[in-house]
C-alpha positions in Angstrom: -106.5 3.2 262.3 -106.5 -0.4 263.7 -104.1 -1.6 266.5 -102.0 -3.5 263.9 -101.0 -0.2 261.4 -100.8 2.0 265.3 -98.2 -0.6 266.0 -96.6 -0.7 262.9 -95.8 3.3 262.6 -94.5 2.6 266.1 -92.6 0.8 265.5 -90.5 2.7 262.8 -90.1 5.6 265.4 -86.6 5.5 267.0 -86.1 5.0 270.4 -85.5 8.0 273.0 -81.8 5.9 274.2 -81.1 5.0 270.5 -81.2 8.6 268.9 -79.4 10.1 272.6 -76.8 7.4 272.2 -76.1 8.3 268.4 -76.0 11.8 269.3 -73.9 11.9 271.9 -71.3 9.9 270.0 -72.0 12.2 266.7 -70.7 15.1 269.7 -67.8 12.8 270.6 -66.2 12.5 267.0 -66.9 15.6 266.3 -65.1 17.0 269.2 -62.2 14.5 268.6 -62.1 15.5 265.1 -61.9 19.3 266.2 -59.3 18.5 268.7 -56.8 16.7 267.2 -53.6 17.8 265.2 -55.1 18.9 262.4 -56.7 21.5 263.9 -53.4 23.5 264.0 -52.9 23.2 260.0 -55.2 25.9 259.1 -53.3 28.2 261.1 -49.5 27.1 260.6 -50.6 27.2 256.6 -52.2 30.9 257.0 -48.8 31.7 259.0 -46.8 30.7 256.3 -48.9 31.8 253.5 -48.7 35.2 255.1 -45.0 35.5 255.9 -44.8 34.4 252.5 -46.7 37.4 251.3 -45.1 40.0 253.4 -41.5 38.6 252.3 -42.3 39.0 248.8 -44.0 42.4 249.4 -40.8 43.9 251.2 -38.5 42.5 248.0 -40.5 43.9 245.6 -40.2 47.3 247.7 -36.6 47.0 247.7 -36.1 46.0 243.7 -38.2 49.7 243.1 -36.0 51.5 245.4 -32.6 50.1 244.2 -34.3 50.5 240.5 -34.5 53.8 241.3 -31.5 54.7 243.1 -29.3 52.7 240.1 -31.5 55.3 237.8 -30.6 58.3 239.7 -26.8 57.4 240.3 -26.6 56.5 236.4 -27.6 59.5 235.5 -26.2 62.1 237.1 -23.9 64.1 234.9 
């Protein structure tokens, strides 16, 4: 290799500083990003979807046992 193409592939390489710098903001947004009020979404959602679920599960329990009491109490002679 001559001094010219050594310098040249140098000088495509990022710096130490450079790539720290960009990483340690990367870190920073992330962290803001998993910080902020979104965060808390995913877990109000999951509360309601499963409040949701056990509501509907207890009324469906409670149409089968008034469909069968109104079946017993209809027909007894």
């Amino acid at each position: 290799l001559t001094r010219g193409e050594v310098s040249g592939e140098l000088a495509k390489r990022v710096s130490i500083d450079m790539y720290q710098n960009a990483h340690q903001a990367l870190i920073e947004r992330m962290t803001r990003i998993e910080s902020g009020p979104q965060r808390m979404l995913g877990w109000i959602s999951l509360a309601i979807s499963g409040g949701l679920g056990c509501l509907s599960l207890t009324l469906v329990a409670l149409g089968i046992i008034a469909t069968i009491l109104i079946a017993i109490l209809t027909h007894i002679p």
